[in-house]
N, C-alpha and C positions, 0 to 999 in steps of 0.2 A: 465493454470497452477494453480495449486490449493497447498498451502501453510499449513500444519498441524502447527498451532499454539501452540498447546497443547505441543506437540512434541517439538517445540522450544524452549517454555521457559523450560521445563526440562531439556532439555541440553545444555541450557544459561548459562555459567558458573559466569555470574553476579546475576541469580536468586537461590535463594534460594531451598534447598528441597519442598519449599509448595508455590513455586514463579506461580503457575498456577490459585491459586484459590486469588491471589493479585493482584486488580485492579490499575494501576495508576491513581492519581489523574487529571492528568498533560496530559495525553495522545491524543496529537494530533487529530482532524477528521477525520473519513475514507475522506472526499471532501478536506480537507486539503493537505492530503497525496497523494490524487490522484492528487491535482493540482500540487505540487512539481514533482511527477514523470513524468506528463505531461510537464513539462516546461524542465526538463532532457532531456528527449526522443527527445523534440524538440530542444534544444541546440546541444546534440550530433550525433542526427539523426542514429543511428545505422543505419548498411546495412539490420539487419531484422526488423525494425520498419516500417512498410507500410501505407500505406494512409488509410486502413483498421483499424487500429490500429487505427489512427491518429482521425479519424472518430468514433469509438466505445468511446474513451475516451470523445472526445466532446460531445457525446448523454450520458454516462453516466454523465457528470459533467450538463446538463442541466436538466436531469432528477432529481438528486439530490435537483439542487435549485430550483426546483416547491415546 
C-alpha cells in the first residue's frame, strides 16, 4: 500500500496552505516508526497480519541497522 504524502499534508487540516514544503524538526525515523508499528501488529496481531508480514518487517528493520 503506497501512501501519497504530498496529498496528506494538503488536506491535513493541522497543516498550513504551504504545510508540504515544511520539514519537522522533531520528526521521528522511518526505523523508529517501523518499530512502533511492529510491536502494534504484534500486540494486536490482526487476522490479516501473517507470518509473511511478520517476516518482511524483521528483514526490513535488520536491513535498516547495517
Amino acid at each position: 500500500m503506497q501512501v501519497n504524502l504530498e496529498r496528506w499534508d494538503q488536506s491535513n487540516p493541522k497543516n498550513g496552505k504551504h504545510a508540504s514544503a515544511i520539514k519537522e524538526p522533531s520528526a521521528p525515523s522511518v526505523r523508529t516508526v517501523l518499530e512502533e508499528v511492529f510491536e502494534l501488529l504484534e500486540d494486536y496481531a490482526p487476522l490479516w497480519y501473517t507470518e509473511e508480514h511478520h517476516d518482511r518487517i524483521l528483514t526490513a528493520l535488520r536491513i535498516r541497522h547495517e
